[in-house]
Backbone as CSV, one residue per row, in Angstrom:
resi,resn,N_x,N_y,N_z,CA_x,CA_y,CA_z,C_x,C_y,C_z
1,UNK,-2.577,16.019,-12.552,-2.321,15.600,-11.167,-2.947,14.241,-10.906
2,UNK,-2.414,12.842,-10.634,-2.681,11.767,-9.973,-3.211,12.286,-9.075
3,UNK,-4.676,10.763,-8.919,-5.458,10.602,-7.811,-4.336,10.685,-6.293
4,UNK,-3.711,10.162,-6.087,-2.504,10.107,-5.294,-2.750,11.523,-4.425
5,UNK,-1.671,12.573,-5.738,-1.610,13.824,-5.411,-2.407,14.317,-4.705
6,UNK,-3.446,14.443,-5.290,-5.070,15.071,-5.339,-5.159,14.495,-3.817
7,UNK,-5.235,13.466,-3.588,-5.682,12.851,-2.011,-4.482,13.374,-0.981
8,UNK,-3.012,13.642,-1.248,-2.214,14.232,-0.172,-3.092,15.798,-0.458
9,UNK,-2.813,16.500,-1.157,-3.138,17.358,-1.444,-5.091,17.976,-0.416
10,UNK,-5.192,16.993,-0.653,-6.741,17.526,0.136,-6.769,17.379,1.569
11,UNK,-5.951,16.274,2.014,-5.517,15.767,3.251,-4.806,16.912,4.271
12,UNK,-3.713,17.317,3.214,-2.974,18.642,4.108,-3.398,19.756,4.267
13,UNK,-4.338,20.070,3.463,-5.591,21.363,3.894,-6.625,20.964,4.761
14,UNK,-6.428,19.688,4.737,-7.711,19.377,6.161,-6.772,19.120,7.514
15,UNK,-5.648,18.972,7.138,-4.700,18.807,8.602,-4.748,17.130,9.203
16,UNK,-4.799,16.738,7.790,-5.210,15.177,8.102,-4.010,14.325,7.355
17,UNK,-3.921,13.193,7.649,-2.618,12.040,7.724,-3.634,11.072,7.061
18,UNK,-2.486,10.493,6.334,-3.618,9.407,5.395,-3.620,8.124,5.775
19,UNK,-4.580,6.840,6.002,-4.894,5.642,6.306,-4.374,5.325,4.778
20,UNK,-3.535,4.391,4.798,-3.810,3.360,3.576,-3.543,2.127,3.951
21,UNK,-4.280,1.072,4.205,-4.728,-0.380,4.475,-4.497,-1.190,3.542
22,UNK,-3.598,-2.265,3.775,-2.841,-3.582,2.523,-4.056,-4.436,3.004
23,UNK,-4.886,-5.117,1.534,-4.937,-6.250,1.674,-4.496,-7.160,0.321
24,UNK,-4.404,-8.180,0.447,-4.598,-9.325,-0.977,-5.271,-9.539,-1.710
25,UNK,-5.404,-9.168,-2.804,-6.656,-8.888,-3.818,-6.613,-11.249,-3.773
26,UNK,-8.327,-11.131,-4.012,-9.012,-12.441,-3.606,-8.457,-13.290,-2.506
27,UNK,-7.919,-12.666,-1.573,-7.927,-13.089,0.154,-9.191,-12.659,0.721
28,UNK,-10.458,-13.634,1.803,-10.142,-14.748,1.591,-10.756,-15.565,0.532
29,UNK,-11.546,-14.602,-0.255,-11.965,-15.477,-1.711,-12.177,-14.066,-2.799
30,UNK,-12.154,-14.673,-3.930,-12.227,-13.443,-4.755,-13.379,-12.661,-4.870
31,UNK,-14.394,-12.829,-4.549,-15.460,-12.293,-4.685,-15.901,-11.217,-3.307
32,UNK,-15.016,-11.387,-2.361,-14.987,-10.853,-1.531,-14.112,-9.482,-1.100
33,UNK,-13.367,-9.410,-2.173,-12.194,-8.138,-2.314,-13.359,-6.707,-2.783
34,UNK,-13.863,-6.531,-3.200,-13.985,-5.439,-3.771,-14.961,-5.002,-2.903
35,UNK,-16.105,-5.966,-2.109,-16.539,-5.738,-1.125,-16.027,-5.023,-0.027
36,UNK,-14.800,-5.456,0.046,-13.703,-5.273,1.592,-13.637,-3.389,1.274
37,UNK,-12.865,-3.509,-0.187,-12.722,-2.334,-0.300,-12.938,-1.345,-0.118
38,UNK,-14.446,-1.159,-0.398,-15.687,-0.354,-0.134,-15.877,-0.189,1.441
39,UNK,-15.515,-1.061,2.264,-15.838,-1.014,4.031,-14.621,-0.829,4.024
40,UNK,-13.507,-0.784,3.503,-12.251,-0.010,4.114,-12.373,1.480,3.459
41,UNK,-12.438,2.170,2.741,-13.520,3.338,2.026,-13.774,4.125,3.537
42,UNK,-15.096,2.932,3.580,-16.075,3.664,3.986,-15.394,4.289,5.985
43,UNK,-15.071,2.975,6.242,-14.129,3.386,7.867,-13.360,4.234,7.604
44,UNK,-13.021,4.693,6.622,-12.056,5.875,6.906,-10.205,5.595,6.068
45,UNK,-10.503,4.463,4.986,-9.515,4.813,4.295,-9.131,5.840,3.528
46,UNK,-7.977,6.267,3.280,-7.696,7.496,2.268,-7.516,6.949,0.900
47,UNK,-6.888,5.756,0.582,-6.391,5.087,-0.216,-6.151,3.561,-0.525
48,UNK,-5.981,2.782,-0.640,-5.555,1.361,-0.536,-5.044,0.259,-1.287
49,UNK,-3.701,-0.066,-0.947,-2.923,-0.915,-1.542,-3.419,-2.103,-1.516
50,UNK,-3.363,-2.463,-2.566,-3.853,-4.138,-3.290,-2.709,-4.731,-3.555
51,UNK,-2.615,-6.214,-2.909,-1.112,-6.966,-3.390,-2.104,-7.991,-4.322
52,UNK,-0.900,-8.197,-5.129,-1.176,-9.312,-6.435,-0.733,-10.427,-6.041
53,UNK,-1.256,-11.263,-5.543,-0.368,-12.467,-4.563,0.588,-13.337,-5.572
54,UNK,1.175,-13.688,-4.836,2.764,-14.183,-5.700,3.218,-15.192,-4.615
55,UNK,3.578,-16.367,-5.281,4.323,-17.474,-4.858,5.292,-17.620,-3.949
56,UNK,5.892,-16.164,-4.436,7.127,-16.668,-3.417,7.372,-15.006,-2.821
57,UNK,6.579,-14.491,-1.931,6.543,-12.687,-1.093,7.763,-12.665,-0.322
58,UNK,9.306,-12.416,-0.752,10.213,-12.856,0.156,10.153,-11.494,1.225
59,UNK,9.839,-10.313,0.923,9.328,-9.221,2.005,8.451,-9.254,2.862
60,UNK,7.290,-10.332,2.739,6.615,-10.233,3.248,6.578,-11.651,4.657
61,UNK,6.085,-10.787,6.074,6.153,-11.731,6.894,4.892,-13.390,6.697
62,UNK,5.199,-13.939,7.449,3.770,-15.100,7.530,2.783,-14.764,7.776
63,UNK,2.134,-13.861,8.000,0.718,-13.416,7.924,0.333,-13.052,6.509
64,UNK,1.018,-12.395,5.830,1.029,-11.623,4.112,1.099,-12.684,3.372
65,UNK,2.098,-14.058,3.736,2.307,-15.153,3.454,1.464,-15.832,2.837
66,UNK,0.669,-15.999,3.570,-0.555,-17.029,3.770,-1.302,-16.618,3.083
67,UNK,-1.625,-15.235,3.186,-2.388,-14.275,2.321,-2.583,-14.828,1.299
68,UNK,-1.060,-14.456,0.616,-1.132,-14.765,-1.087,-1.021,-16.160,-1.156
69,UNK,-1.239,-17.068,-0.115,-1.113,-18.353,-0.622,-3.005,-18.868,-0.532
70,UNK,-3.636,-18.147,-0.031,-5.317,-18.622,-0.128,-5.775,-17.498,-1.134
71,UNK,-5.138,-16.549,-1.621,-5.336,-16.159,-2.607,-5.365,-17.004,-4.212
72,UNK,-3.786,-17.145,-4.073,-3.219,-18.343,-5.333,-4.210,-19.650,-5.551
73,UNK,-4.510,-20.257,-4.001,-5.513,-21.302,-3.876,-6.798,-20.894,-4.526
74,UNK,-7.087,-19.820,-4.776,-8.480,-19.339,-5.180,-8.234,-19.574,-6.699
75,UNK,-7.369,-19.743,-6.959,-6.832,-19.035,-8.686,-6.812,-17.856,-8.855
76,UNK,-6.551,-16.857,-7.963,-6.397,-15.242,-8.253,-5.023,-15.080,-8.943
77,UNK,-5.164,-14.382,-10.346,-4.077,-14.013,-11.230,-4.247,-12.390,-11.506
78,UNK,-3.557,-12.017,-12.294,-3.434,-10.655,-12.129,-4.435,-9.603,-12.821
79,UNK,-5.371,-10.717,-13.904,-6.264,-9.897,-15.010,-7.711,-10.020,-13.964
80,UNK,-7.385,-10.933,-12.529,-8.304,-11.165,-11.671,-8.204,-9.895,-10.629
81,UNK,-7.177,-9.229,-10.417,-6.854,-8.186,-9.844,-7.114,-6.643,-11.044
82,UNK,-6.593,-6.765,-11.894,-7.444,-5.675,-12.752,-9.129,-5.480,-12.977
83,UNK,-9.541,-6.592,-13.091,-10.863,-6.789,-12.811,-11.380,-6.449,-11.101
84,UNK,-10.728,-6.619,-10.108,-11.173,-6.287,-8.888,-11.623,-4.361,-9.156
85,UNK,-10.281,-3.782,-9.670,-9.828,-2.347,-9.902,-11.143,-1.732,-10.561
86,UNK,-11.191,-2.622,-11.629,-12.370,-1.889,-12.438,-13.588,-2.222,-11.707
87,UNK,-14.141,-3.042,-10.876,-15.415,-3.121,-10.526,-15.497,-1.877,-9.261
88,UNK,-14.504,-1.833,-8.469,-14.270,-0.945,-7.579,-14.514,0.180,-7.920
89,UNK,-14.087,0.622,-8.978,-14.354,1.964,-9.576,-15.853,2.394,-10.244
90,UNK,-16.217,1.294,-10.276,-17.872,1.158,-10.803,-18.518,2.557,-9.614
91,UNK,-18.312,1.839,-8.176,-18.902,2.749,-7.412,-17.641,4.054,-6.815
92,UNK,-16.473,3.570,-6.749,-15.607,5.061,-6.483,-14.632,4.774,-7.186
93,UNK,-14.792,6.433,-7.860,-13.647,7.249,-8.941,-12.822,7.913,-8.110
94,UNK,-12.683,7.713,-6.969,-11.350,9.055,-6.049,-10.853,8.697,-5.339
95,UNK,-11.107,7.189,-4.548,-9.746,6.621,-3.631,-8.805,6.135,-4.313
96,UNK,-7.835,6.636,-4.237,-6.472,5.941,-4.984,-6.328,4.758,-4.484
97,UNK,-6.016,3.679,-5.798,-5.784,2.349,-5.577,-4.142,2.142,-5.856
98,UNK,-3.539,1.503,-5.256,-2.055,1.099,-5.645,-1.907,-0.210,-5.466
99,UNK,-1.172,-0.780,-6.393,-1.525,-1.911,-6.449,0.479,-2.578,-5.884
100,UNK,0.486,-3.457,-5.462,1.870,-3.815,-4.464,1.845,-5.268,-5.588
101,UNK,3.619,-5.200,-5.906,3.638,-6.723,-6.602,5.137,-6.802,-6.690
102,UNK,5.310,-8.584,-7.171,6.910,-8.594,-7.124,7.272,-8.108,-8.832
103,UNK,8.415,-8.457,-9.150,8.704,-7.921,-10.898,8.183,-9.271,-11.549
104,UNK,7.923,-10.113,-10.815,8.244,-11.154,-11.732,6.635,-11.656,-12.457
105,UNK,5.446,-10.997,-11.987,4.195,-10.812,-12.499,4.503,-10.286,-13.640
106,UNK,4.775,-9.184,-13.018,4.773,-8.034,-14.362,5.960,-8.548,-15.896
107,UNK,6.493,-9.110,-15.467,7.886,-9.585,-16.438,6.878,-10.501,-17.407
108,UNK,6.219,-11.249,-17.046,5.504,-12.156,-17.508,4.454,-12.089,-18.148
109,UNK,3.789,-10.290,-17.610,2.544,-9.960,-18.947,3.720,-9.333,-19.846
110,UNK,4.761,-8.589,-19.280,5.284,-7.886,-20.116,4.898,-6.115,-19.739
111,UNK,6.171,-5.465,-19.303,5.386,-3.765,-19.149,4.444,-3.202,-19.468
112,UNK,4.576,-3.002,-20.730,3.749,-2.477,-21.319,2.287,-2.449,-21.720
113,UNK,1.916,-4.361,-21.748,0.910,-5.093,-21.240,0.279,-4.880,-20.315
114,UNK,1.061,-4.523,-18.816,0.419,-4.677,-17.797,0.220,-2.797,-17.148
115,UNK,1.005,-2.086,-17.998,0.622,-0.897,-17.554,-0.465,-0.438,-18.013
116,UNK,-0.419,-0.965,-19.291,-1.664,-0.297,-20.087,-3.528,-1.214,-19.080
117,UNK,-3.120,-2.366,-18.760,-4.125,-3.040,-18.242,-4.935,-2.289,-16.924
118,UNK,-3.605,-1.674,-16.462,-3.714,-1.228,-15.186,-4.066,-0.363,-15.363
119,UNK,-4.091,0.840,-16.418,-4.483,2.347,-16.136,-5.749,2.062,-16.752
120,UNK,-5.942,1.211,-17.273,-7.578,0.952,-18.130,-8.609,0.715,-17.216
121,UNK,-7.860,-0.006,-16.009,-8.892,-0.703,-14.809,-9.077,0.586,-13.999
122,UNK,-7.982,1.378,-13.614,-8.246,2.798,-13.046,-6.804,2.456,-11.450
123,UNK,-5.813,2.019,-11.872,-5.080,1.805,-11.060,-4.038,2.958,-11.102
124,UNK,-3.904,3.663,-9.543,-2.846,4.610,-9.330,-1.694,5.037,-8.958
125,UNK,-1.284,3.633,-8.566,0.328,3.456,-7.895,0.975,1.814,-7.866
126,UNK,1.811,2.322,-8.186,2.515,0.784,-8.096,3.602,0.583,-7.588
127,UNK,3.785,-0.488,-6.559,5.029,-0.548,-5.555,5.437,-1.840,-5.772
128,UNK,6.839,-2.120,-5.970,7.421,-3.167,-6.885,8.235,-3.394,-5.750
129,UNK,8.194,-4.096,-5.050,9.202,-4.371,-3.872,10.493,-4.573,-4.006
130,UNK,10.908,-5.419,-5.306,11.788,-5.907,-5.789,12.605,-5.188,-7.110
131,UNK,12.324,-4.280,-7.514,12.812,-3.693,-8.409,13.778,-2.569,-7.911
132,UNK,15.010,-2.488,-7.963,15.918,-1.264,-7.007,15.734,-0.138,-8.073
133,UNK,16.184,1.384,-7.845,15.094,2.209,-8.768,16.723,2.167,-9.954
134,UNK,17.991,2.201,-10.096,18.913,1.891,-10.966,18.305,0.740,-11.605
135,UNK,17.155,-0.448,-11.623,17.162,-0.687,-13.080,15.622,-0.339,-13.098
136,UNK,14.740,0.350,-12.937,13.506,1.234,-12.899,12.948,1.585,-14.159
137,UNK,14.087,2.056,-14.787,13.790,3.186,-16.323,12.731,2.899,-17.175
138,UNK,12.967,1.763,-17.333,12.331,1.385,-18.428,11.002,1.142,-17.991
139,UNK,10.711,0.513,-17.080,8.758,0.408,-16.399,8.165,2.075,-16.176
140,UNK,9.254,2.358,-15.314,9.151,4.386,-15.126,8.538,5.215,-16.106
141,UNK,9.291,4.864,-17.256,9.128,5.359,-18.296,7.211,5.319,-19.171
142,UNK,7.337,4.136,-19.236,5.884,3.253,-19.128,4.919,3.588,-18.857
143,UNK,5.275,3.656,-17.081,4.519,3.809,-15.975,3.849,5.673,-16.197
144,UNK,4.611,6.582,-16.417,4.753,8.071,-16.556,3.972,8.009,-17.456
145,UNK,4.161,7.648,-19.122,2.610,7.049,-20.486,1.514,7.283,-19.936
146,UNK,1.365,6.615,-18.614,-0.057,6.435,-18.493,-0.707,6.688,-17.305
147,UNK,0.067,8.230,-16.827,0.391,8.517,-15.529,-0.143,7.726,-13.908
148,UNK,0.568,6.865,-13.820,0.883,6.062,-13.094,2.192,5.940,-11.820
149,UNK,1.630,6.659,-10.778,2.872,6.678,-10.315,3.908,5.520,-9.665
150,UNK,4.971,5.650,-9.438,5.665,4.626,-9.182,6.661,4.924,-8.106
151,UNK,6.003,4.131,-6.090,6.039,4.077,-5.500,7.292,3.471,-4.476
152,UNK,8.488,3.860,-4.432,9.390,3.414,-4.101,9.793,2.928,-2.720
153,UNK,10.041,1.884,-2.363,10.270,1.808,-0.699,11.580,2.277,-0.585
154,UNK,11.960,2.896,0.604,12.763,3.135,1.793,13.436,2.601,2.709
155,UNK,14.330,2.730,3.426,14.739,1.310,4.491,15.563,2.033,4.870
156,UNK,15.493,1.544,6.413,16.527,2.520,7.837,18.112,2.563,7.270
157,UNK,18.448,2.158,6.461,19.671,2.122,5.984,19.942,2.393,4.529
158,UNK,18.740,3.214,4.002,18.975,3.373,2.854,19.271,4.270,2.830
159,UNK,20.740,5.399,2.426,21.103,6.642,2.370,22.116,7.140,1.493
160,UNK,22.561,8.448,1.483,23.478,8.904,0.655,22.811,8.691,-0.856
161,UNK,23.620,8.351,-1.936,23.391,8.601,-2.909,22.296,7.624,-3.576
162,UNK,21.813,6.330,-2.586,20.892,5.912,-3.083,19.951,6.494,-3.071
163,UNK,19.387,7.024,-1.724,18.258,7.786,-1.565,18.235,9.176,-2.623
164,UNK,19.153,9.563,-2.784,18.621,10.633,-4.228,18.266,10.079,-5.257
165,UNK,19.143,9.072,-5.583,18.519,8.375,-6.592,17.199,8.039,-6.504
166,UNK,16.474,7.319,-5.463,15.073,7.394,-5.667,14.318,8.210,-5.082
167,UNK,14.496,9.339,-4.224,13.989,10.794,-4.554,13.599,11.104,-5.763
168,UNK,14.671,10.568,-6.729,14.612,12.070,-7.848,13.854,10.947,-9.050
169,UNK,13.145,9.394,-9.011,12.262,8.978,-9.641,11.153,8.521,-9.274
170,UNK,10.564,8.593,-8.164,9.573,8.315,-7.146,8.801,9.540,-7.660
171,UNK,7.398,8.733,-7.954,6.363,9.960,-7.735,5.416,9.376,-6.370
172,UNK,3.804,9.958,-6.431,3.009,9.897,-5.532,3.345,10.154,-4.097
173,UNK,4.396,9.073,-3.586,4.696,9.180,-2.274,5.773,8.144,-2.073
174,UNK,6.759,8.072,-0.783,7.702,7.330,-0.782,7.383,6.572,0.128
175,UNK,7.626,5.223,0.239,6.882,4.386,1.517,8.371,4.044,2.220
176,UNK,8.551,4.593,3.441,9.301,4.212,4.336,9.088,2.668,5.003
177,UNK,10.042,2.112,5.168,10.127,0.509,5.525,10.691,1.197,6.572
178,UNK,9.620,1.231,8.244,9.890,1.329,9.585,11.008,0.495,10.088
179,UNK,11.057,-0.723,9.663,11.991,-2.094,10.596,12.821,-2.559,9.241
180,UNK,13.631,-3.135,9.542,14.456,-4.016,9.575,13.917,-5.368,9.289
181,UNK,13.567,-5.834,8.577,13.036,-7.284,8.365,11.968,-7.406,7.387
182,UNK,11.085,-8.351,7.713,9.713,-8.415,6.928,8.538,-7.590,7.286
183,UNK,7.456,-7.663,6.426,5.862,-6.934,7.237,5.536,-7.698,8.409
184,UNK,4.854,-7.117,9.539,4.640,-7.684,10.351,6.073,-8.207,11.642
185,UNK,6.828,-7.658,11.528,7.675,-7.276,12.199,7.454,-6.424,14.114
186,UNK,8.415,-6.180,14.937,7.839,-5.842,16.084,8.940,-4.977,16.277
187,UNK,8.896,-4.481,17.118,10.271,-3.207,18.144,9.738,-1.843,17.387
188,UNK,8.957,-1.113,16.950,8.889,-0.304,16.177,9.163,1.214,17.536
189,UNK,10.216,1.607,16.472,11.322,2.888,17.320,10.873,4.634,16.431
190,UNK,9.821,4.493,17.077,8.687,5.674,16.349,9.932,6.633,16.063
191,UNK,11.172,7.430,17.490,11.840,8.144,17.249,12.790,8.239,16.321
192,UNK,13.655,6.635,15.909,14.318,6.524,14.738,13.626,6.934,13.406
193,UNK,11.897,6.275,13.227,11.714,6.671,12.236,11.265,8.004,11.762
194,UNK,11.308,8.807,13.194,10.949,10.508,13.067,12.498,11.105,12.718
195,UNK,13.045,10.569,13.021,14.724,11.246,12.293,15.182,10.718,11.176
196,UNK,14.345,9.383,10.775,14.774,8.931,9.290,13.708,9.838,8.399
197,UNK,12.818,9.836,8.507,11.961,10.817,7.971,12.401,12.201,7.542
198,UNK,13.208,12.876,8.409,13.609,14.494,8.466,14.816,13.940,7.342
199,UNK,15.383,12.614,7.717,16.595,12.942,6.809,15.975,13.350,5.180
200,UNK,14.951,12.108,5.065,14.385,11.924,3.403,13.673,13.155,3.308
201,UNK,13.290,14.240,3.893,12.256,15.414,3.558,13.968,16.540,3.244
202,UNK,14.308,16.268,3.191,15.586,17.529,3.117,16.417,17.354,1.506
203,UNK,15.343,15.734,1.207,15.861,15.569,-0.198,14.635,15.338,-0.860
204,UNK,13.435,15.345,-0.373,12.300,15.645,-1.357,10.813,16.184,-0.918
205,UNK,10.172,16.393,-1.721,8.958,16.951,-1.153,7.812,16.493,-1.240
206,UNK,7.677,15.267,-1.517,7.035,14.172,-1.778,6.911,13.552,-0.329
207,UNK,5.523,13.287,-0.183,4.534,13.316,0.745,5.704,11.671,1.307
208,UNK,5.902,11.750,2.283,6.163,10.467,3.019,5.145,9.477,4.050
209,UNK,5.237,8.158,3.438,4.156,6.881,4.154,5.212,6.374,5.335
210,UNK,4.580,5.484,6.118,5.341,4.543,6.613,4.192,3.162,6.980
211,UNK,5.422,2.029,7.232,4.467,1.300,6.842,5.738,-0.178,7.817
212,UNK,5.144,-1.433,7.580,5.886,-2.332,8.635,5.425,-2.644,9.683
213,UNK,5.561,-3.180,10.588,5.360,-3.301,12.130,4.182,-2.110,12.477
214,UNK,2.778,-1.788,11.927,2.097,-1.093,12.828,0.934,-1.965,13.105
215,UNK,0.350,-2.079,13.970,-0.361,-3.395,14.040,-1.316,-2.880,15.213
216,UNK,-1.411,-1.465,15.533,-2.943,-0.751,16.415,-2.891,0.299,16.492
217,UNK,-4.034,0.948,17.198,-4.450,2.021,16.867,-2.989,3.074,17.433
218,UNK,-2.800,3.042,18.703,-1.631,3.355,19.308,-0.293,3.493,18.504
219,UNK,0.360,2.701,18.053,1.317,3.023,17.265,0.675,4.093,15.468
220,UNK,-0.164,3.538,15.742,-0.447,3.799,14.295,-0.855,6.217,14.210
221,UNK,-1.373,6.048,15.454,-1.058,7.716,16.037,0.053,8.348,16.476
222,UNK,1.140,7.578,16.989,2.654,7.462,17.275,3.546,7.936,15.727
223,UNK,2.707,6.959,14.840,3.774,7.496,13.526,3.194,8.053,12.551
224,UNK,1.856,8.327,12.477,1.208,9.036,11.806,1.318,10.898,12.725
225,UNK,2.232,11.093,13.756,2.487,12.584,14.213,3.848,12.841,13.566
226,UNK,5.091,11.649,13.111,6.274,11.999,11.901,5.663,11.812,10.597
227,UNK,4.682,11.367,10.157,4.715,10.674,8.833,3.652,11.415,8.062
228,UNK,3.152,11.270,6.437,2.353,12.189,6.213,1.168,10.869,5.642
229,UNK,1.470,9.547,6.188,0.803,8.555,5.542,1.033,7.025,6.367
230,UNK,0.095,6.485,6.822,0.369,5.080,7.949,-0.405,3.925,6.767
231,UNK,0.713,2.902,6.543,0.347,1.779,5.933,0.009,0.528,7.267
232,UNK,-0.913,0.146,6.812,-1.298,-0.884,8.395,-1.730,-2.410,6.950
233,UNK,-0.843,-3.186,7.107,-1.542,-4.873,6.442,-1.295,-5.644,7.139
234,UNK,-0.230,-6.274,8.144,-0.332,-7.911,8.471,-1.562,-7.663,9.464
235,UNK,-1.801,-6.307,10.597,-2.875,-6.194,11.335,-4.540,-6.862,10.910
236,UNK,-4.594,-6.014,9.413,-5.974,-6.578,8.862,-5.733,-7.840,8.085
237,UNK,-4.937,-8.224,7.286,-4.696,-9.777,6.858,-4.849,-10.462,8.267
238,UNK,-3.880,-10.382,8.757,-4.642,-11.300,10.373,-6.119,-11.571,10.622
239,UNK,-6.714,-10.162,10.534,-8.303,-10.423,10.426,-8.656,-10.781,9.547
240,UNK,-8.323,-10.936,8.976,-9.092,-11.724,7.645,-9.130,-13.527,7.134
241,UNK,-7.672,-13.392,7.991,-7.146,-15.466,8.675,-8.097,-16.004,9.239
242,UNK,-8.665,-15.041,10.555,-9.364,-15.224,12.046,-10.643,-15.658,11.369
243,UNK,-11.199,-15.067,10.507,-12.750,-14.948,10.599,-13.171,-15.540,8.938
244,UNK,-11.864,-16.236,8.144,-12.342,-16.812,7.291,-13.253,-17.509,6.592
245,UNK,-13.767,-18.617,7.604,-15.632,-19.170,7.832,-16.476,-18.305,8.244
246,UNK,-16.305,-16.909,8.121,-17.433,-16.181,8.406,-17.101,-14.933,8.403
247,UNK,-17.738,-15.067,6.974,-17.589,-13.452,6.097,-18.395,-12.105,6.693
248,UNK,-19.136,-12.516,7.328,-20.259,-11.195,8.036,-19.173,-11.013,9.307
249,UNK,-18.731,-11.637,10.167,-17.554,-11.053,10.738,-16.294,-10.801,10.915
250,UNK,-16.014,-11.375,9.897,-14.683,-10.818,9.211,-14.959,-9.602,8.679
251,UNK,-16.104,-8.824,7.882,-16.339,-7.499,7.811,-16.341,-7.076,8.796
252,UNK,-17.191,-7.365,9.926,-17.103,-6.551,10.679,-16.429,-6.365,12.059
253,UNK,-15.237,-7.238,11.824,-13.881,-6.904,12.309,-12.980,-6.254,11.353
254,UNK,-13.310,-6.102,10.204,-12.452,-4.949,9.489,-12.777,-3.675,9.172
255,UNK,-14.127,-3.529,9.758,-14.526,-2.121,9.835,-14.249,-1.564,10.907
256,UNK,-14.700,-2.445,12.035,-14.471,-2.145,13.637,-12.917,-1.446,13.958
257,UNK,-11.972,-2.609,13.103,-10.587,-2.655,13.204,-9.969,-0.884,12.532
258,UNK,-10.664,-1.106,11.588,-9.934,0.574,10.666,-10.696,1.630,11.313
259,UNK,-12.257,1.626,11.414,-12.473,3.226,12.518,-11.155,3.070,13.237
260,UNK,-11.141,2.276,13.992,-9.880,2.729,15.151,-8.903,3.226,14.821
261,UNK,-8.283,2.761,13.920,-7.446,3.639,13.305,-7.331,4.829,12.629
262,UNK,-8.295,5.100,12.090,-8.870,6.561,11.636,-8.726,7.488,13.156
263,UNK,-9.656,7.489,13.848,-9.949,7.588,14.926,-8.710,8.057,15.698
264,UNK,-7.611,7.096,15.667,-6.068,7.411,15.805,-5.527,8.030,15.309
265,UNK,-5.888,8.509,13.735,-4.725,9.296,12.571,-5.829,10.497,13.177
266,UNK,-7.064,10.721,13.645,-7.819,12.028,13.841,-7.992,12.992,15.183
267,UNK,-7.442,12.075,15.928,-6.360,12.910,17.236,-5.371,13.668,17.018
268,UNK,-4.761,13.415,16.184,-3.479,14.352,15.523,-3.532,15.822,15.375
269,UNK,-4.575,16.027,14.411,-5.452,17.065,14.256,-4.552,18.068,13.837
């Protein structure tokens, strides 16, 4: 059983909805990621997605943007992000890490290269934005070696026979794309995505995220009462823009920032 599992799995016997918080591995400097980690941990993450910043994030809005572009400015590369993984794990072995990237990283160590890198560092999910799951197989395949699950997005219009199709190769969890557009997006229609939700649970049983346009505590309790998992990043990348010259409060606007949200997923109850 993946760390993943193990964390829905403990979550739904406690009657609890999972936090998982995007940031940019070495946003706003590298030495400062693994730190973050640990205070997103500690506020009350369940889990947390790490993006590998990339040149050109065409999913991602201008806040994520920027991200990976003072990332890149740092020289953060990807054996700089496996190295984040493994120091992280120095002090915790049980929050699942997933790591968010385009194909074209990975094309460039090469699969097999980079899976094996990744399960060595202690990495537990991987969400490929860009990869549709018809040409999948072969990373899937890989990815399964070294049990690694592989995290598929969703979208208000993704249905019929696509969605079985990635039902039926999706492990860990399926991340629903709330909106229509990029991260950091606005109009979020909690009720659409409580009926897109029912549609995808009638074709799998695999724990469902959502993720997009949530950006406070309020929405983030709104869709964490359909969902079994709330992804929140342009919210905390924003904080992390704001308070760049000053790392003691930029922590502690990202601790301040995630209790609240905990806090929100723990009203639910």
């Amino acid at each position: 059983m993946s760390r993943i599992t193990a964390q829905f799995n403990a979550l739904k016997n406690n009657h609890k909805k999972a936090l998982i918080p995007f940031i940019t591995a070495g946003d706003p400097i590298l030495d400062l990621t693994v730190e973050l980690m640990h205070l997103l941990v500690a506020s009350g993450a369940d889990m947390i997605e790490l993006g590998i910043p990339f040149s050109d994030p065409m999913a991602d809005g201008p806040v994520i943007q920027r991200g990976s572009e003072r990332a890149l400015r740092n020289g953060t590369n990807t054996d700089d992000v496996f190295n984040i993984v493994k120091e992280f794990r120095v002090e915790n072995e049980s929050t699942p890490v997933i790591l968010m990237s385009y194909l074209n990283p990975i094309e460039a160590i090469g699969y097999t290269t980079f899976v094996e890198k990744a399960a060595a560092a202690g990495v537990d999910g991987l969400i490929i934005v860009d990869l549709p799951p018809e040409e999948s197989a072969t990373l899937s395949a890989v990815l399964r070696l070294h049990s690694i699950d592989q995290i598929f997005l969703i979208s208000p219009t993704t249905s019929g026979e696509r969605l079985d199709r990635i039902c039926a190769v999706a492990s860990g969890f399926l991340y629903y794309v709330s909106l229509k557009g990029v991260t950091g997006s606005s109009k979020l229609d909690v009720e659409a995505v409580g009926d897109k939700l029912n549609e995808i649970r009638r074709k799998t049983i695999l724990p469902l995220g959502v993720g997009f346009g949530i950006k406070n505590p309020q929405i983030v309790e709104a869709v964490g009462r359909v969902s079994d998992a709330v992804v929140v990043g342009s919210a905390l990348v924003e904080r992390i823009a704001q308070n760049i010259g000053n790392h003691e409060k930029l922590k502690s606007e990202i601790t301040i920032f995630t209790r609240s949200l905990r806090a929100a997923l723990d009203r639910i109850g």
